[in-house]
PAKOLVO-904655 format. One record per atom (N, C-alpha, C): atom name; x, y, z. Coordinates in nm, 3 decimals, always signed. Example, Ala and Ser with C-alpha at 12.3 -4.5 7.8 and 13.67 -1.06 7.14 Angstrom:
<sites>
site atome->N | u->+1.319 | v->-0.569 | w->+0.780 $
site atome->CA | u->+1.230 | v->-0.450 | w->+0.780 $
site atome->C | u->+1.320 | v->-0.330 | w->+0.780 $
site atome->N | u->+1.285 | v->-0.225 | w->+0.708 $
site atome->CA | u->+1.367 | v->-0.106 | w->+0.714 $
site atome->C | u->+1.290 | v->+0.003 | w->+0.787 $
</sites>
This chain:
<sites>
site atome->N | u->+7.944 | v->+11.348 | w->+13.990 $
site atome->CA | u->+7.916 | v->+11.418 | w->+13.866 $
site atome->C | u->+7.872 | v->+11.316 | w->+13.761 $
site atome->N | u->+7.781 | v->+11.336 | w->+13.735 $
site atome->CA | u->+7.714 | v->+11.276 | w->+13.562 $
site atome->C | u->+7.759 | v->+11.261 | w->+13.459 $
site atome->N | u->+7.847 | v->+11.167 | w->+13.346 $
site atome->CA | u->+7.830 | v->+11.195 | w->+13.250 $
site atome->C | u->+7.759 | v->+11.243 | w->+13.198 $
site atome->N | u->+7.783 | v->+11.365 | w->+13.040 $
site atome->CA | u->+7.694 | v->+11.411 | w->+12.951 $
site atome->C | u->+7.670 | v->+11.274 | w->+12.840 $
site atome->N | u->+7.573 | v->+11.285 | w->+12.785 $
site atome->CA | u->+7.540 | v->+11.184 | w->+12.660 $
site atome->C | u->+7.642 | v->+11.211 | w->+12.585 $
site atome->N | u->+7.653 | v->+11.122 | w->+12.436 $
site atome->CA | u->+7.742 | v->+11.220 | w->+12.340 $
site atome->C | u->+7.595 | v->+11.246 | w->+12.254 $
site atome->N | u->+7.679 | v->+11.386 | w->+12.180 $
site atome->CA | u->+7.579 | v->+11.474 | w->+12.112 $
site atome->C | u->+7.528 | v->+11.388 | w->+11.982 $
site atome->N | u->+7.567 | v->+11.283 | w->+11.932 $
site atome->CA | u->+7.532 | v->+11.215 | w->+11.820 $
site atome->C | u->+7.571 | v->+11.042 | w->+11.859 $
site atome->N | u->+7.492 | v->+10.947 | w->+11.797 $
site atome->CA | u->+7.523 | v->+10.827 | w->+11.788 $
site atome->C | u->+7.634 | v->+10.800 | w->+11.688 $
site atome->N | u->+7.672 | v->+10.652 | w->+11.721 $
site atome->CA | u->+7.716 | v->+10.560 | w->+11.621 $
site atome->C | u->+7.641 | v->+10.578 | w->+11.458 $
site atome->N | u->+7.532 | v->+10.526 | w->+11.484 $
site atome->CA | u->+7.383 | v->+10.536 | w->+11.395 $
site atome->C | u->+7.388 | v->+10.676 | w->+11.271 $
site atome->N | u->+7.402 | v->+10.792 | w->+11.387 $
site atome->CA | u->+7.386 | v->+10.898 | w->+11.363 $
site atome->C | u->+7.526 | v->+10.953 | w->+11.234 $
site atome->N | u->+7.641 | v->+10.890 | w->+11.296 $
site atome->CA | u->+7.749 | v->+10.917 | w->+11.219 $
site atome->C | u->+7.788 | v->+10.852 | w->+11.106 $
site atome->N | u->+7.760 | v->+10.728 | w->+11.114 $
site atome->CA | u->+7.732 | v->+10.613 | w->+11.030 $
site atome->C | u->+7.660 | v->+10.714 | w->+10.901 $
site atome->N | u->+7.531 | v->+10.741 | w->+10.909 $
site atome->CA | u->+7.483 | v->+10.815 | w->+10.804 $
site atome->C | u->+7.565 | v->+10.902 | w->+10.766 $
site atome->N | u->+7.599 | v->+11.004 | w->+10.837 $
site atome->CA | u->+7.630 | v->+11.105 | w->+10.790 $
site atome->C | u->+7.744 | v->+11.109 | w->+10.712 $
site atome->N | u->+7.850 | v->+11.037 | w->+10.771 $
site atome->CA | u->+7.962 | v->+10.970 | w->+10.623 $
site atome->C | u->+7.903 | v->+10.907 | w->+10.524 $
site atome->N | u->+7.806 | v->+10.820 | w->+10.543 $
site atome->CA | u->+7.730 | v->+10.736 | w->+10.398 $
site atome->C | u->+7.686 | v->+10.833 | w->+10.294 $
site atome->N | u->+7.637 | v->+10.948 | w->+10.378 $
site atome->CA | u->+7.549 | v->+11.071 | w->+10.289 $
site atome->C | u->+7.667 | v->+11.140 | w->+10.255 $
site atome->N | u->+7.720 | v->+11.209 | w->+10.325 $
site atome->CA | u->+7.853 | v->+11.299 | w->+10.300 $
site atome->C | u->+7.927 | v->+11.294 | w->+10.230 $
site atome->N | u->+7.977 | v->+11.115 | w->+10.237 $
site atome->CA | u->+8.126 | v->+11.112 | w->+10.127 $
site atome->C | u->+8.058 | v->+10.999 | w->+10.063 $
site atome->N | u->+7.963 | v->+11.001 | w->+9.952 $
site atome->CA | u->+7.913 | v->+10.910 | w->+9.875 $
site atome->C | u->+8.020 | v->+10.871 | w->+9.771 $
site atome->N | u->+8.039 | v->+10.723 | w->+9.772 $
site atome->CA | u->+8.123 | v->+10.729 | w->+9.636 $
site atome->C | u->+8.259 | v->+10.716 | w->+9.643 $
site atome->N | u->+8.311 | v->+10.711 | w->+9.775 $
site atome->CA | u->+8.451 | v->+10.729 | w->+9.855 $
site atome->C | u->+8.489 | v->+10.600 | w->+9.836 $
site atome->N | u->+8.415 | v->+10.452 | w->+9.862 $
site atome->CA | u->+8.437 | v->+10.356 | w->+9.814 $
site atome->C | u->+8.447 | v->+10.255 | w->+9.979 $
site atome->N | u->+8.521 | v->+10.197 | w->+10.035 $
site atome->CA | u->+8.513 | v->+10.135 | w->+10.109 $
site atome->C | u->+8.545 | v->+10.283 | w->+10.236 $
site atome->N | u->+8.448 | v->+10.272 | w->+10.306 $
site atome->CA | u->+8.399 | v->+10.340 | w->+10.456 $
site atome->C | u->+8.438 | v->+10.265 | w->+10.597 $
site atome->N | u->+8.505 | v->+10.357 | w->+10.698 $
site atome->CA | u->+8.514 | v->+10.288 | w->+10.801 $
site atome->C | u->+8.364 | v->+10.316 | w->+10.884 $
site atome->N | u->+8.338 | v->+10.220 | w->+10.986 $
site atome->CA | u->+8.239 | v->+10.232 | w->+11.086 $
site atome->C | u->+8.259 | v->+10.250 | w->+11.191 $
site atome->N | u->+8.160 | v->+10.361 | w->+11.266 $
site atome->CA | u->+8.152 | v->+10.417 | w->+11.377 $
site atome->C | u->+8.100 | v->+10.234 | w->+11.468 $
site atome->N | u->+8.180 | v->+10.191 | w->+11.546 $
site atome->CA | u->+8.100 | v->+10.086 | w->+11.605 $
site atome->C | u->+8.087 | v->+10.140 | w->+11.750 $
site atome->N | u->+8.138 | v->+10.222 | w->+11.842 $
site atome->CA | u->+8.141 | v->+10.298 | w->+11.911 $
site atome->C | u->+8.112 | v->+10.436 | w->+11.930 $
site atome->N | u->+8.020 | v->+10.517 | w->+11.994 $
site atome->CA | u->+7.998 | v->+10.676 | w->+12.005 $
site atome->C | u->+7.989 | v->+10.703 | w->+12.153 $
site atome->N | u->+8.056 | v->+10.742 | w->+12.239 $
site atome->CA | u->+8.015 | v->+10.824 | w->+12.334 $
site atome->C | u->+8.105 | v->+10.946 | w->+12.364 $
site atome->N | u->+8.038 | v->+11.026 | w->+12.476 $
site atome->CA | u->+8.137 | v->+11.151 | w->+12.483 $
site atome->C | u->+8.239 | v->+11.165 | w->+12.439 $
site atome->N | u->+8.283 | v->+11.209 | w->+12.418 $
site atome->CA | u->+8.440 | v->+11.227 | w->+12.406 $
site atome->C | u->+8.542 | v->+11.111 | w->+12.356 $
site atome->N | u->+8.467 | v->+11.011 | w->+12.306 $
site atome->CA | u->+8.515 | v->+10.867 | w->+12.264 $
site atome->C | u->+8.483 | v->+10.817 | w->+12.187 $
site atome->N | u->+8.579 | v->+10.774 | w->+12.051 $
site atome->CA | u->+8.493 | v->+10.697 | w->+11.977 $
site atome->C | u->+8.585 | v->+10.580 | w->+11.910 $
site atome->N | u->+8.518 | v->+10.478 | w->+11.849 $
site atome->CA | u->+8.580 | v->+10.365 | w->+11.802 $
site atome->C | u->+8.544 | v->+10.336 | w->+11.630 $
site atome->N | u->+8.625 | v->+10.292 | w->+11.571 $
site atome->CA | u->+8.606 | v->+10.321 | w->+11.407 $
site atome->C | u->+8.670 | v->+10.194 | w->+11.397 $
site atome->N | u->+8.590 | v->+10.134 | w->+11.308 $
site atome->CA | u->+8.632 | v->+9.984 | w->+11.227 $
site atome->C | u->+8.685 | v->+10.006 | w->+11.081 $
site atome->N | u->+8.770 | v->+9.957 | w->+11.030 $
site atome->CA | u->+8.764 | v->+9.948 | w->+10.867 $
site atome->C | u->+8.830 | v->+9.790 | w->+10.813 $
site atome->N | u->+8.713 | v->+9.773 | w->+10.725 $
site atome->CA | u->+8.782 | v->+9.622 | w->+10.682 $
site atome->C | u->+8.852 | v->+9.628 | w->+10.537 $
site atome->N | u->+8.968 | v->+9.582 | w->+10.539 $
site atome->CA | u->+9.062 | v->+9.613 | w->+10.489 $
site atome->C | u->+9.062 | v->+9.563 | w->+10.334 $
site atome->N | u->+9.069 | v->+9.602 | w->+10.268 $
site atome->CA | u->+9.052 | v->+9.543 | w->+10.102 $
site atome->C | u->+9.205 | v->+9.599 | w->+9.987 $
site atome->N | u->+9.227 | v->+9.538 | w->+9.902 $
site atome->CA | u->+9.344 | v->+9.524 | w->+9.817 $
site atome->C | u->+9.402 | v->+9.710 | w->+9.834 $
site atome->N | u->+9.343 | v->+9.767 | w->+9.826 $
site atome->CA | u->+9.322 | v->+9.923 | w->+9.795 $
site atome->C | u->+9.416 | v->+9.997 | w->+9.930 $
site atome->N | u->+9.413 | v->+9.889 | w->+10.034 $
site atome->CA | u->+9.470 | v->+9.948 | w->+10.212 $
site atome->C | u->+9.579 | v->+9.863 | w->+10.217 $
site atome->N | u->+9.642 | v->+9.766 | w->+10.116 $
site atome->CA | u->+9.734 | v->+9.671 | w->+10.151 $
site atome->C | u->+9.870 | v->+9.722 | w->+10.118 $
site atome->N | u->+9.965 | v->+9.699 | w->+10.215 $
site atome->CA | u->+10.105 | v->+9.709 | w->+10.096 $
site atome->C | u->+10.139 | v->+9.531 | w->+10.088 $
site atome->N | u->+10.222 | v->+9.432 | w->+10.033 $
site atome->CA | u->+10.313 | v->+9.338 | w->+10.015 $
site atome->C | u->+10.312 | v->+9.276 | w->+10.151 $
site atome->N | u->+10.238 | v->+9.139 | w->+10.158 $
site atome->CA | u->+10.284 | v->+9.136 | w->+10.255 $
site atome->C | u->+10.152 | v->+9.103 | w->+10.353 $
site atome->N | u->+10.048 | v->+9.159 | w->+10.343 $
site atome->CA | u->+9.943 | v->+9.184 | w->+10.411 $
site atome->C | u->+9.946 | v->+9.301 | w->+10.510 $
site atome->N | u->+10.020 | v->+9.410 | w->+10.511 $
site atome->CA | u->+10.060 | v->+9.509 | w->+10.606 $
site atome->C | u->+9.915 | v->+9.625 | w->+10.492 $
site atome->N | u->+9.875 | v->+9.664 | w->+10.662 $
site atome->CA | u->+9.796 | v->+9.790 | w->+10.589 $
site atome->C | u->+9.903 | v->+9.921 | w->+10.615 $
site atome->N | u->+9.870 | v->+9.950 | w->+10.517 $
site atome->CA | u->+9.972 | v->+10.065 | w->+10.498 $
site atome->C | u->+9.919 | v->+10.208 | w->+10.608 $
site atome->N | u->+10.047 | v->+10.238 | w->+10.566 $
site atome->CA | u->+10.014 | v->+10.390 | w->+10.655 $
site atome->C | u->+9.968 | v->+10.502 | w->+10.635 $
site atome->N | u->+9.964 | v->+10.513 | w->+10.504 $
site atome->CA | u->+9.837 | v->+10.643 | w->+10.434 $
site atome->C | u->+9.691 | v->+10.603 | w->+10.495 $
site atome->N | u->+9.632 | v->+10.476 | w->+10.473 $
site atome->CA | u->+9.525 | v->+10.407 | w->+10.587 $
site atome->C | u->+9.554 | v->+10.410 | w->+10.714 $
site atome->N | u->+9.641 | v->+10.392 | w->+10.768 $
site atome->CA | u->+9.634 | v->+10.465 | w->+10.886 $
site atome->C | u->+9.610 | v->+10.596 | w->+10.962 $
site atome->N | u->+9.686 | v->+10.647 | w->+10.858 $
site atome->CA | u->+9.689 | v->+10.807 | w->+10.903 $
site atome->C | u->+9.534 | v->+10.828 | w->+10.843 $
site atome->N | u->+9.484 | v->+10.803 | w->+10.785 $
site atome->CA | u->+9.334 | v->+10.859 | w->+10.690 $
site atome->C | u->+9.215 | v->+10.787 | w->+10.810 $
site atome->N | u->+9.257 | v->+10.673 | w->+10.899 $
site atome->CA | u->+9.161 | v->+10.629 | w->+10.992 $
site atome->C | u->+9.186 | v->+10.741 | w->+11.104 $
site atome->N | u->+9.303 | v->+10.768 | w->+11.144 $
site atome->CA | u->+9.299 | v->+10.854 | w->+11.243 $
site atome->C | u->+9.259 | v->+10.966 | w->+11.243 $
site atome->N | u->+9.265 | v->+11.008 | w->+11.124 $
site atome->CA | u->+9.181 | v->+11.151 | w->+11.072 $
site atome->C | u->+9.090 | v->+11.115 | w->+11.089 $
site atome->N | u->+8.986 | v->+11.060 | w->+11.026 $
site atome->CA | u->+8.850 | v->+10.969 | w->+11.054 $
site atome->C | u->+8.804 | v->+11.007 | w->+11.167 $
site atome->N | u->+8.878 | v->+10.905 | w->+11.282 $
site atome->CA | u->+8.823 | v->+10.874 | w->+11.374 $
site atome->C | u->+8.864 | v->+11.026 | w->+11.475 $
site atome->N | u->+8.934 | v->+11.093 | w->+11.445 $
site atome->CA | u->+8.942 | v->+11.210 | w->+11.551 $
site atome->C | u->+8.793 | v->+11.328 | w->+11.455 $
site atome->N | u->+8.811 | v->+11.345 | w->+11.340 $
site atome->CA | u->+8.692 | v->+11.424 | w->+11.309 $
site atome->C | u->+8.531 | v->+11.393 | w->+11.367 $
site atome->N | u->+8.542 | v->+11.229 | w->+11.377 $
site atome->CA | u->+8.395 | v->+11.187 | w->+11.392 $
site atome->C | u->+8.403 | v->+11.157 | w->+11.583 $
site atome->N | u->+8.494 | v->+11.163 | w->+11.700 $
site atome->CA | u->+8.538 | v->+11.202 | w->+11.786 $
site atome->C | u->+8.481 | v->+11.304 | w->+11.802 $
site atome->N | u->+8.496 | v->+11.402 | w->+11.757 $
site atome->CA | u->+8.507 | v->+11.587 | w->+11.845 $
site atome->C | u->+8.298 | v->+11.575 | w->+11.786 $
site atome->N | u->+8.247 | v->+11.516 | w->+11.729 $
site atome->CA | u->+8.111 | v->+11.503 | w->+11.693 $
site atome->C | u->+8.033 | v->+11.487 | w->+11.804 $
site atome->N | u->+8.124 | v->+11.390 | w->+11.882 $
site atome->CA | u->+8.053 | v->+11.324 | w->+11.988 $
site atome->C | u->+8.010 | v->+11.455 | w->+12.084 $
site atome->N | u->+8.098 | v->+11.578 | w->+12.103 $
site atome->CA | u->+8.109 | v->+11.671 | w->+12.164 $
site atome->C | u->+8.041 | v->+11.806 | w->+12.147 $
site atome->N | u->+8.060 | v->+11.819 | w->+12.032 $
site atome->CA | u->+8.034 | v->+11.923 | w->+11.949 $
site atome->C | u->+7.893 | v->+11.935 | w->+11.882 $
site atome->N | u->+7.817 | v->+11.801 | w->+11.818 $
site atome->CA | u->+7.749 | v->+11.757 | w->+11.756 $
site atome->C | u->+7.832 | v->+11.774 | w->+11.581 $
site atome->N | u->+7.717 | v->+11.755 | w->+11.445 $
site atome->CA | u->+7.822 | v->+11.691 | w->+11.363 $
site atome->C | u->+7.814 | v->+11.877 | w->+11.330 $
site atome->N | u->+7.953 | v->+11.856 | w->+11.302 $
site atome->CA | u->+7.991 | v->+12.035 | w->+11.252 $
site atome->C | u->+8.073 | v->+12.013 | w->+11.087 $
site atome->N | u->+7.999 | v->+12.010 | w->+10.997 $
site atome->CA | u->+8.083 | v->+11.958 | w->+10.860 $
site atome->C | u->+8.174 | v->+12.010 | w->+10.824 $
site atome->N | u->+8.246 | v->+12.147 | w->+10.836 $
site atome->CA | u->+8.361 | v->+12.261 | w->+10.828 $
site atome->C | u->+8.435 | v->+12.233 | w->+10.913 $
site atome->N | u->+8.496 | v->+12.144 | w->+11.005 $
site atome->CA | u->+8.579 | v->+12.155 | w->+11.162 $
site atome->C | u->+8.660 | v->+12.108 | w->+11.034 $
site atome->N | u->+8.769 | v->+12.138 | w->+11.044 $
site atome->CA | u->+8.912 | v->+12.120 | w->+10.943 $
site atome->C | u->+9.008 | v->+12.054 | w->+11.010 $
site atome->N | u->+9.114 | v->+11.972 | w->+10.945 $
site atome->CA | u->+9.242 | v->+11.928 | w->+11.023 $
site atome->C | u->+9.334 | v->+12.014 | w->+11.017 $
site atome->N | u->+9.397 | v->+12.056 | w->+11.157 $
site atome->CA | u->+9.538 | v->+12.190 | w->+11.096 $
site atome->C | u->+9.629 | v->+12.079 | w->+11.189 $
site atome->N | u->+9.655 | v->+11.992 | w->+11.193 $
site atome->CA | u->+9.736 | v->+11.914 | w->+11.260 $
site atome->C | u->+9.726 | v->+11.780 | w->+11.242 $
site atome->N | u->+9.837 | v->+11.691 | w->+11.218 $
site atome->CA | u->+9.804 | v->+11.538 | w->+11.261 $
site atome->C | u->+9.917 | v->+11.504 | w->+11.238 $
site atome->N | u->+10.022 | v->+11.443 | w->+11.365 $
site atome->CA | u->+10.123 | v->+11.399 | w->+11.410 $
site atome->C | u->+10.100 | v->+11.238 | w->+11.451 $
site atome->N | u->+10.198 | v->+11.127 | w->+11.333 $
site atome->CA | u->+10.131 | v->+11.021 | w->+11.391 $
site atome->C | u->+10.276 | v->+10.966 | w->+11.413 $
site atome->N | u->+10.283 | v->+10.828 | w->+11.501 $
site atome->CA | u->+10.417 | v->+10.754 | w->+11.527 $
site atome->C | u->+10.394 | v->+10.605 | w->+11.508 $
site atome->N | u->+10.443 | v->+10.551 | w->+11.410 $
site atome->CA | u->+10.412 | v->+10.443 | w->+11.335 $
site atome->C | u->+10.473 | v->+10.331 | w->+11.463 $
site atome->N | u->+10.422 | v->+10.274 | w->+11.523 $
site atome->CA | u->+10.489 | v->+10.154 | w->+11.646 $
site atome->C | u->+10.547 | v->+10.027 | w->+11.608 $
site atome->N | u->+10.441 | v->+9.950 | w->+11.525 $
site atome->CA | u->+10.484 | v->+9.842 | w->+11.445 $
site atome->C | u->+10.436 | v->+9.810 | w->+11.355 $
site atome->N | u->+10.430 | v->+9.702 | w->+11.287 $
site atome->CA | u->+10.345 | v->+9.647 | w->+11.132 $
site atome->C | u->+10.209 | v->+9.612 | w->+11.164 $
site atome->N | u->+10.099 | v->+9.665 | w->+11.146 $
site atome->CA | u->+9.998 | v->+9.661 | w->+11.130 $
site atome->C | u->+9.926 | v->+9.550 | w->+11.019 $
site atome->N | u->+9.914 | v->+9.443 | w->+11.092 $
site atome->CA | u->+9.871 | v->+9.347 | w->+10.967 $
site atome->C | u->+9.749 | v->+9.249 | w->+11.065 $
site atome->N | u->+9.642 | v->+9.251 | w->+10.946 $
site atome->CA | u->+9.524 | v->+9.207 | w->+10.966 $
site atome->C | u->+9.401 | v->+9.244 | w->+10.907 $
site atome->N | u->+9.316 | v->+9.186 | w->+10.869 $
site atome->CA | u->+9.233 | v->+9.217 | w->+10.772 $
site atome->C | u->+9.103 | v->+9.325 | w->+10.829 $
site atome->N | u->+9.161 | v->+9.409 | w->+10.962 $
site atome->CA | u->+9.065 | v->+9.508 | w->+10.965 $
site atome->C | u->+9.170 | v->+9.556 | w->+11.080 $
site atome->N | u->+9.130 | v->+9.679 | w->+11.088 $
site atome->CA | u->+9.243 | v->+9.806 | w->+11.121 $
site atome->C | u->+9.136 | v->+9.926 | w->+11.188 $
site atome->N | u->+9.166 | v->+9.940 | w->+11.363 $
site atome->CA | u->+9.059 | v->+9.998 | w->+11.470 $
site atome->C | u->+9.130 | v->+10.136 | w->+11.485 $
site atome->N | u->+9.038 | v->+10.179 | w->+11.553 $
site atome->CA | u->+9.123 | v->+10.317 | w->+11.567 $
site atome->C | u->+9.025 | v->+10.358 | w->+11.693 $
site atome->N | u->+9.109 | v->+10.413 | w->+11.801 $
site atome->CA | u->+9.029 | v->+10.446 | w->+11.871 $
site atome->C | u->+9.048 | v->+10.601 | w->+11.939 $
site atome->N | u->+8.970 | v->+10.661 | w->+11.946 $
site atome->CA | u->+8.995 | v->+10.850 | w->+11.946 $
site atome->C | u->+8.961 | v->+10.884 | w->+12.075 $
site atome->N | u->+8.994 | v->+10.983 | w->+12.183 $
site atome->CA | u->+8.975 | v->+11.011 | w->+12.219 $
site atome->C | u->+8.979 | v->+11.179 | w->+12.265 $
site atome->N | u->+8.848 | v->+11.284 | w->+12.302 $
site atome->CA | u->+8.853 | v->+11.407 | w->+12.295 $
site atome->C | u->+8.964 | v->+11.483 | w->+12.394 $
site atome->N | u->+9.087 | v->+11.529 | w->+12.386 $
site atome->CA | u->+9.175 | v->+11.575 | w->+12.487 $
site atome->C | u->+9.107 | v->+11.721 | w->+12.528 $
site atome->N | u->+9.088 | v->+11.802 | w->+12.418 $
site atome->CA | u->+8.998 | v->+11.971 | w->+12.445 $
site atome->C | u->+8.965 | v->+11.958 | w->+12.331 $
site atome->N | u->+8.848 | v->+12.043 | w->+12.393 $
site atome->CA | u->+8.754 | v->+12.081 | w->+12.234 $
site atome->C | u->+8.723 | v->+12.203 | w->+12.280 $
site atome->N | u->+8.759 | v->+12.328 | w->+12.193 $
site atome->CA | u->+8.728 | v->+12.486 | w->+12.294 $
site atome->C | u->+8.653 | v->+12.510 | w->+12.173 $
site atome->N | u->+8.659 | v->+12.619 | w->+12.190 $
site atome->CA | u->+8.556 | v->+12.729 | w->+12.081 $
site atome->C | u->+8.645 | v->+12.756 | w->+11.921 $
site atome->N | u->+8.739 | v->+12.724 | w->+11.952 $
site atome->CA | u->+8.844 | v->+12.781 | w->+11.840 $
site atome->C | u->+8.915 | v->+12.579 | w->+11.768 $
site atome->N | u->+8.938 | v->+12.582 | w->+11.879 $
site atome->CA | u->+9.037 | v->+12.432 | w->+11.816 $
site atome->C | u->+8.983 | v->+12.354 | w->+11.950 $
site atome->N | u->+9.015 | v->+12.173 | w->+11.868 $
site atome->CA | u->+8.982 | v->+12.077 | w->+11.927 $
site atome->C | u->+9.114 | v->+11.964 | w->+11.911 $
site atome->N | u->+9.132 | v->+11.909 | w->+12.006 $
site atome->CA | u->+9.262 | v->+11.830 | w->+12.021 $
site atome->C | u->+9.218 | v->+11.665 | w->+12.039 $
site atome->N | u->+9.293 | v->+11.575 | w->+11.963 $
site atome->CA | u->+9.241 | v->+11.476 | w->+12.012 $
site atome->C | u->+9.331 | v->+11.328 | w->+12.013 $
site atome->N | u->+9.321 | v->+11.241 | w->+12.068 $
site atome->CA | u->+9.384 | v->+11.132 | w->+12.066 $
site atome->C | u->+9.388 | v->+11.025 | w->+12.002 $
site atome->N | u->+9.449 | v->+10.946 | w->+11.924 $
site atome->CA | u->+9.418 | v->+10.837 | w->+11.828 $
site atome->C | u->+9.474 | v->+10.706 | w->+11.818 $
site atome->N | u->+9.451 | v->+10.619 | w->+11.897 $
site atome->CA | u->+9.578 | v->+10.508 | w->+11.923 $
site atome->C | u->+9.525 | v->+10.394 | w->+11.796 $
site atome->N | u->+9.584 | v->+10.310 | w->+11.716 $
site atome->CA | u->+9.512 | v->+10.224 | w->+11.580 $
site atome->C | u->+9.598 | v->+10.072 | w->+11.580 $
site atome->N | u->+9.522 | v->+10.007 | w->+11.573 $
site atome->CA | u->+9.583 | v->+9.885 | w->+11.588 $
site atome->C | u->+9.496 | v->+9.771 | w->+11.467 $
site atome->N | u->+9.532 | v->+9.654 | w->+11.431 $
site atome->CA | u->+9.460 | v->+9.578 | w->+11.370 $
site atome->C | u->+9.406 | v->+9.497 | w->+11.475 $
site atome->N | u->+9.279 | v->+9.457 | w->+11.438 $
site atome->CA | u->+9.196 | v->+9.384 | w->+11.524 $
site atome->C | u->+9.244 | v->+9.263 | w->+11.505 $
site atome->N | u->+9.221 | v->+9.229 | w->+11.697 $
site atome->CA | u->+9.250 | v->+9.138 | w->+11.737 $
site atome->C | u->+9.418 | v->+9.170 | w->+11.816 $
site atome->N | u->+9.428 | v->+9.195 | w->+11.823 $
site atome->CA | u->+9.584 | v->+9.303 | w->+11.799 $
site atome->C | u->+9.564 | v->+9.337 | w->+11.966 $
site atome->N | u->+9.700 | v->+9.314 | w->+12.058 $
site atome->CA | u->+9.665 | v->+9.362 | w->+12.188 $
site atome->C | u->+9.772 | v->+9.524 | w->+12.179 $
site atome->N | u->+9.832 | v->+9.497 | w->+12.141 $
site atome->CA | u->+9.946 | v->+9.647 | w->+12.071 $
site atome->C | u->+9.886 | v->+9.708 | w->+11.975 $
site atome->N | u->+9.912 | v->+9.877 | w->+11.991 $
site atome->CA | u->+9.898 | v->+9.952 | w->+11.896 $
site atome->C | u->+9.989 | v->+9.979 | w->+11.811 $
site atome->N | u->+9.896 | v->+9.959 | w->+11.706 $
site atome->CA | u->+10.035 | v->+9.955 | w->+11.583 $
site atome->C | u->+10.100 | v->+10.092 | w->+11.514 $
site atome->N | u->+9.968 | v->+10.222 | w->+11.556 $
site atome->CA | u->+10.020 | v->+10.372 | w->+11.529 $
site atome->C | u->+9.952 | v->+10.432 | w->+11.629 $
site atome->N | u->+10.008 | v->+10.533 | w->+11.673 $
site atome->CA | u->+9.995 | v->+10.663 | w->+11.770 $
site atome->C | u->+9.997 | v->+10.788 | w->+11.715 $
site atome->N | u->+9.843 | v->+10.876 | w->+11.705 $
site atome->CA | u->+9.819 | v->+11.002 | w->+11.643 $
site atome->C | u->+9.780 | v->+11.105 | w->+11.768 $
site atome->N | u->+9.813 | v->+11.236 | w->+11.696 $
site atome->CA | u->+9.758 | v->+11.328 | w->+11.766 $
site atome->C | u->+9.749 | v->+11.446 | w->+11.690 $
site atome->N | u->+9.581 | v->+11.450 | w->+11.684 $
site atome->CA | u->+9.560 | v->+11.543 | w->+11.546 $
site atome->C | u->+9.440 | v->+11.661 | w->+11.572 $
site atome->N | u->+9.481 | v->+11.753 | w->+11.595 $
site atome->CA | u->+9.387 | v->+11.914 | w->+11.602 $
site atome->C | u->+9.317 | v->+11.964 | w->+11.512 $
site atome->N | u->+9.184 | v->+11.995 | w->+11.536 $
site atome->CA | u->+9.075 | v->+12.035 | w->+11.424 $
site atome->C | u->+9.077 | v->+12.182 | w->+11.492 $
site atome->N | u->+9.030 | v->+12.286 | w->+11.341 $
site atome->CA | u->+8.991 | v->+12.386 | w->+11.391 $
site atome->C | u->+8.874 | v->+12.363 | w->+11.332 $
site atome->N | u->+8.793 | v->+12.480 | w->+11.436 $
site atome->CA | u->+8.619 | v->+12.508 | w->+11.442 $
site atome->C | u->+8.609 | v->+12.639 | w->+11.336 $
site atome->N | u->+8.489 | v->+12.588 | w->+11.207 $
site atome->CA | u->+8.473 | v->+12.730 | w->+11.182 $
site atome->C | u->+8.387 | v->+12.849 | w->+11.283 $
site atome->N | u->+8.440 | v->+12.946 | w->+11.151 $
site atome->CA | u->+8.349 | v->+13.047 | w->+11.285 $
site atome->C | u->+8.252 | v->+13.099 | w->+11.221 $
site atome->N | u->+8.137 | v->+13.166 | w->+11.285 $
site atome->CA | u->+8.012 | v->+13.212 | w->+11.261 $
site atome->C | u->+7.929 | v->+13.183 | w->+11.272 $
</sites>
């Protein structure tokens, strides 16, 4: 059996947050797009820090959102209404490093809701430093 392509690039998503959320201020990057998989960079600035050099966990949880919305893209193509009705994360350890990965993967994506996986670590980092699992619903019509 064949992989399918994914329905949008890196490239492709890259824009579409640049265009979308203008003004948001520091952006993570799609450095990865395929099916059902994707990989999100963010380099970390005073704004993501707590004491310490630890990126905090509101940045965490806001990458894993990220990276599971721009995830189900890969599948779906980009759908701007898919909403979060879920996101369960489990903080593992201290996350410290001056850029913070996240990597998603599609568990189901049906017609109604999409499920997905989110493991986030700071780069360079062989441990994940948080564990998400966060469900989009699809609008309808």
């Amino acid at each position: 059996m064949t992989e399918q392509a994914s329905a949008v690039t890196a490239d492709e998503l890259n824009a579409f947050f640049e265009q979308g959320f203008a003004g948001v201020g520091a952006r993570p990057l799609v450095t990865l797009a395929e099916r059902g998989r994707l990989v999100l960079s963010l380099r970390a600035d005073a704004g993501h820090l707590r004491p310490g050099g630890y990126i905090s966990g509101p940045t965490q949880m806001a990458m894993a959102d990220h990276a599971a919305y721009a995830a189900l893209f890969t599948v779906t193509g980009i759908v701007p209404m898919a909403l979060t009705s879920n996101l369960n994360i489990n903080f593992l350890r201290p996350c410290i490093g001056e850029a913070v990965l996240a990597e998603a993967e599609v568990l189901k994506a049906g017609r109604v809701s999409a499920v997905m996986e989110v493991s986030l670590r700071a780069e360079g980092a062989e441990k994940p430093s948080a564990h998400a699992v966060v469900t989009y619903v699809m609008p309808k019509g």
